[in-house]
N, C-alpha and C positions, 0 to 999 in steps of 0.2 A: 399428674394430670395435665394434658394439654391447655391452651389459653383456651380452646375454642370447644372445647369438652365437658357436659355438665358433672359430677360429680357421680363416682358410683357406690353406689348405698346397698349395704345389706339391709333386709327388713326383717330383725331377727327375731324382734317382739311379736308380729304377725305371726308368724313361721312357728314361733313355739308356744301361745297361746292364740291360735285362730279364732279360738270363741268369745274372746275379748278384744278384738281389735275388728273395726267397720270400714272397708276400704271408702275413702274417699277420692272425687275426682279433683282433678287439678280447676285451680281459681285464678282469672284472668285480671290484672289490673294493669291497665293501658299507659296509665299515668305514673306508678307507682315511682319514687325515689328512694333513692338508699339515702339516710340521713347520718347513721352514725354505723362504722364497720370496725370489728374488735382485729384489726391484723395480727399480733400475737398469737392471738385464739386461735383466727384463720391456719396460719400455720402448723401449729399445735396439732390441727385436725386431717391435714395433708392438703389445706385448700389454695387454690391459687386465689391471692386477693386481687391480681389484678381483673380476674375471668368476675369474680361475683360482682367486681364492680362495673360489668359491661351491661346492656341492654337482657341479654339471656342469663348472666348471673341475679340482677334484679329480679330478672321473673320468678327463676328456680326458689329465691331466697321470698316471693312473697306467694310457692304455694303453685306455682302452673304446672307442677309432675304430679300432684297432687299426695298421696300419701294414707295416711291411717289415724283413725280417734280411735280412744284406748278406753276401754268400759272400767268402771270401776262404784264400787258404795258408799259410804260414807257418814259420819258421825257430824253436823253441820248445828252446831251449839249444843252439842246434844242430843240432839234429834237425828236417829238412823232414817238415811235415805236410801234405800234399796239400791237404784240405779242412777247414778249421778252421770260418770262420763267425760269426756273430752266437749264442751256443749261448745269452744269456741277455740280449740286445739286441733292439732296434726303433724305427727308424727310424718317426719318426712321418711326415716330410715337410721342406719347407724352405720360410724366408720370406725375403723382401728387409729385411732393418732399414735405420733411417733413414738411415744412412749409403751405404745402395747396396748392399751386399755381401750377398752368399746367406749364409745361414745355417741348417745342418741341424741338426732337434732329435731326438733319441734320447734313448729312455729306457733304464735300466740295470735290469734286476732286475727287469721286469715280468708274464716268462711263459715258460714252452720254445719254444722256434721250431723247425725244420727240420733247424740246423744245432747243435741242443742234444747234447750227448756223454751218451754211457749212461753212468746213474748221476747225470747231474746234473738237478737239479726243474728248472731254468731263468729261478729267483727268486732275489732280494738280500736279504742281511742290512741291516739298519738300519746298522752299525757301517761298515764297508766306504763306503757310502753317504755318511754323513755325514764321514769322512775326504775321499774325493775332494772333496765339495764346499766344504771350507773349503781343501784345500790349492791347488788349482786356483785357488779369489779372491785367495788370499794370491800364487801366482805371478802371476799376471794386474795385480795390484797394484804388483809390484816389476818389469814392464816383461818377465817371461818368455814369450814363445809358448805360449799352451798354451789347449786347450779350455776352455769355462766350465761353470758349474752354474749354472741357472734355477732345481730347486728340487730339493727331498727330500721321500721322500713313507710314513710308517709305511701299510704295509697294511692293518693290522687282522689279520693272519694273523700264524704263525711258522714258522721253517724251522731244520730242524737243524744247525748248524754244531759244528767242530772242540770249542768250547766249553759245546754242548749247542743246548738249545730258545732262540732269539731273535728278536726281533720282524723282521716281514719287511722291507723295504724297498726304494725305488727312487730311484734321483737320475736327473733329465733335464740332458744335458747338451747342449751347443751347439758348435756346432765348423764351421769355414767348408768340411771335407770330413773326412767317415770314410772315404777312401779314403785306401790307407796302402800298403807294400812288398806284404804280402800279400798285397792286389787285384791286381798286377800279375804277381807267383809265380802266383797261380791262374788268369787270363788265359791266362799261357804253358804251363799245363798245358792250354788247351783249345784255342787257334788264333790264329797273327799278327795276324786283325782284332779278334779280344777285348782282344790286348791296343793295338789302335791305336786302338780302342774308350777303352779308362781312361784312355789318353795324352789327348785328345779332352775327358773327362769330367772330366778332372783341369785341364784350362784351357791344356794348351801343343799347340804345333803339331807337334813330333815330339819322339821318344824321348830324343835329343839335349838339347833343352831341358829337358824334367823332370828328368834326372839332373844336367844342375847345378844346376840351379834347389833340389833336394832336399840334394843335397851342399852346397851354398854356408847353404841354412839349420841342418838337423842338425847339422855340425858347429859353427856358432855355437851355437844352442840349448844343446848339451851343454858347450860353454864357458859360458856363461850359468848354467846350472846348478850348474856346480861352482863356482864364483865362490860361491854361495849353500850350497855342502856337500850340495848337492841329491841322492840316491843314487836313480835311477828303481825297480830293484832287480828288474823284469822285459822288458830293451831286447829281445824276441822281435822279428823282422822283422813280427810281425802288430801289435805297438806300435808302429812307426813309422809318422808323420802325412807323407803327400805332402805337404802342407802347412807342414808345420814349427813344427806345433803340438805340444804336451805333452798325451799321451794316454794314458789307464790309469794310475789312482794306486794301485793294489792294493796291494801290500808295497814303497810310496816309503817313503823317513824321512830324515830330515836329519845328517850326521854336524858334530860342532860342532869336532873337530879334522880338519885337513889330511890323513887317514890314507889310503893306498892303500888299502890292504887292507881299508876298512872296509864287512864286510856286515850287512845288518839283514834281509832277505827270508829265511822261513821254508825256501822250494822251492828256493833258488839256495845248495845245501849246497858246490858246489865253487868258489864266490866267481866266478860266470863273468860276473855283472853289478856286483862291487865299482865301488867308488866311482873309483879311481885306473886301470879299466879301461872306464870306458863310451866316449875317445873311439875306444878301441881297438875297442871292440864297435860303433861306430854306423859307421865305417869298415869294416866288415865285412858290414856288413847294406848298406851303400851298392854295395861290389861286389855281395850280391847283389841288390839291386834293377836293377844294369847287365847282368845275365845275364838276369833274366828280360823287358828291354827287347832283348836284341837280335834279338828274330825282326823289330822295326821299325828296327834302327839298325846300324851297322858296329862291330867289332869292336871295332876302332883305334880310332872315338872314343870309344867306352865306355871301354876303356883308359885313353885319355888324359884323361877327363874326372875319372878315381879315381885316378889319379897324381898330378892336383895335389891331391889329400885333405891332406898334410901342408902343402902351402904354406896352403891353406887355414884349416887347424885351428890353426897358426902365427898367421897374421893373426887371428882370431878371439880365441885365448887372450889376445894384448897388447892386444886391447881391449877384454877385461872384466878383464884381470885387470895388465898393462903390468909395471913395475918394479917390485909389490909381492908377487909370484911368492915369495921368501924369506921376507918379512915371516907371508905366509900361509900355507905351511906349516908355520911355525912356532910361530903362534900357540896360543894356549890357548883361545880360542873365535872360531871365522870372523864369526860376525855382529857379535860385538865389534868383530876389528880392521877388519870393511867398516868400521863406523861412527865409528869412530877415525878412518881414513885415507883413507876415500872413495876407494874402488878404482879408480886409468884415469880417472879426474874423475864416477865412478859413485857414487852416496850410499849408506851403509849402511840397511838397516833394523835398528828398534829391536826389532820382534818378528816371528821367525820360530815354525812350529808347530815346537814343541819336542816331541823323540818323547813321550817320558812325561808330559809336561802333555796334549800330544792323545788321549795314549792314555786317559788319565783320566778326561776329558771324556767322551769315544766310549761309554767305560763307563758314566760315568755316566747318562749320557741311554738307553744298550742296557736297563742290567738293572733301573735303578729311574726310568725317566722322566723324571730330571732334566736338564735342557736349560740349565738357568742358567751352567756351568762349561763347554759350548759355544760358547753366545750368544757371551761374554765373551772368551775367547780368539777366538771368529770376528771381532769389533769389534777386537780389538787386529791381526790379521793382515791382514785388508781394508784397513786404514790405517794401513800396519806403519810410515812416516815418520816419525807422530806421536806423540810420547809421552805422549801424554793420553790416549791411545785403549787402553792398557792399564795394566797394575799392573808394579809392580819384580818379583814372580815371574817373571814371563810375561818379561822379559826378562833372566832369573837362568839362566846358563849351568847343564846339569844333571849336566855331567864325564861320567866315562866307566862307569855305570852302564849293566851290559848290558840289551841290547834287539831285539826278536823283532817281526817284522812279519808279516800274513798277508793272503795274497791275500781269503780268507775270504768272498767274494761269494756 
């Protein structure tokens, strides 16, 4: 790609489900900055870093080619919602990075689309923003499945949240498919070949095969997770990655003891995504992803293929987490005893985003601009291994000081 050449993007999601995807036009922000850019990532993707970080790469990256919102349904504590949607997303398109692999970029917070809910603008807060994108490198980092961040981006505008007037924001994020359980729930609300259509677009040859293929990741993933105290804090079937990628950091946070019961997400008042219940909930959302496969697939193997969920979930948890199961519930801070004891022959890291240190930061850079107490914990979490890469705070257990998460996008 030339310095002076915006980016060219296949738009393969459109192209192969047309009847899920709403074009949207391009959104203009005058003022916009680039606050935080994943150069690695850049690369990765064939981009030139120096073009995104000119005046026209700003643009492209906050949404003025404009792009596509993706329909989808969804399971939302329980509760089926026919047509959820992209209501504050947009798929720009997808590239081939060096590696071979498709890769789609969407941005978050950039504009209302189609499938935007009354009442809400269809813009991001800064703070939101910059949480997903440090905590997404730090998983990506320690070897967890999960979406990336390319970049953050301050608008120039503000938008009203929970905590008042704050700077607007957008994170681009990457991900080898934004099609998720929901794409498949809403498929089956409209006709068998829509959904043999996602089956198709999703990369397997029948219904069959994406439901294990989905079952065999998720439930590792969520072992994976909790190994790490990791609490998602909104597991909606519209948050689950076909894929078996980590997707929507909204109201995540990290608990630093073993605790079931431990909730942090502002919305989830009746504890239905606690920490000691997510394999319970992603088991759950995997049956219904086998209901809404069966207008392509038989009964019985849908059945059979979520009956082995516990053998599975079994196999998964002894290999992140094997004979140290006591040791770490027990513990006084998990990232401590990973790194003490190197979990299943798995290495600890030295610094995870500790809720209140992230939270801190978030602040900091929201309400007076300063980025420096981001920078610094982002450099310690992207290369959580090494212990030069941050300070003994940043790796100082913070006990059980309460703590409140919010979706706040």
């Amino acid at each position: 790609m030339s310095a002076t050449a915006a980016p060219s993007l296949n738009h393969t999601f459109a192209e192969r489900l047309p009847d899920m995807a709403a074009a949207v036009p391009g959104t203009s922000f005058p003022s916009a900055r680039l606050m935080v850019l994943n150069e690695p990532l850049a690369a990765e993707l064939g981009l030139d870093a120096q073009w995104l970080r000119s005046p026209e790469g700003v643009a492209w990256l906050s949404g003025a080619s404009g792009g596509h919102a993706t329909a989808y349904s969804g399971h939302q504590f329980g509760q089926f919602v026919p047509l959820l949607g992209d209501g504050r997303a947009l798929l720009l398109g997808d590239v081939t990075d060096t590696a071979g692999t498709r890769r789609e970029i969407q941005l978050k917070g950039s504009c209302p689309t189609p499938f935007s809910r009354p009442g809400s603008d269809g813009f991001g807060a800064i703070g939101p923003m910059l949480r997903e994108y440090l905590v997404s490198e730090f998983m990506h980092a320690v070897g967890v499945p999960t979406t990336r961040s390319l970049a953050v981006l301050d608008t120039g505008e503000s938008v009203i949240r929970q905590q008042g007037r704050v700077p607007g924001g957008i994170v681009v994020r990457v991900a080898r498919s934004h099609l998720r359980v929901g794409s498949v729930q809403y498929a089956a609300t409209k006709s068998p070949q829509l959904v043999a259509d996602v089956v198709e677009a999703a990369g397997f040859a029948s219904g069959g095969l994406l439901l294990h293929d989905a079952t065999s990741k998720q439930l590792d993933l969520v072992a994976h997770w909790m190994r790490l105290g990791f609490v998602h804090g909104v597991m909606n079937t519209d948050n689950t990655a076909l894929s078996g990628e980590t997707i929507d950091y909204g109201p995540c946070a990290f608990t630093e003891r073993f605790v079931a019961d431990a909730v942090f997400s502002s919305i989830d008042a009746q504890g239905r995504y606690r920490f000691g219940n997510q394999p319970t909930i992603i088991t759950w959302n995997l049956a219904r992803l086998a209901e809404a496969l069966l207008p392509v697939m038989e009964l019985e193997e849908a059945q059979a293929i979520i009956a082995t969920a516990q053998q599975r979930w079994d196999a998964s948890w002894a290999a992140w987490v094997g004979d140290n199961a006591d040791g770490l519930a027990a513990a006084a801070d998990i990232t401590t005893y990973n790194r003490e004891h190197g979990i299943a022959g798995w290495p600890g890291p030295v610094y995870v985003p500790r809720n209140h240190m992230l939270d801190r930061a978030i602040a900091a850079a929201e309400r007076t601009g300063d980025y420096e107490p981001y920078f610094a914990l982002l450099a310690a979490v992207s290369d959580p291994y090494n212990p030069g890469a941050g300070n003994a705070e940043m790796a100082r257990p913070e006990g059980s000081a309460p703590f409140i998460t919010f979706c706040g996008t």
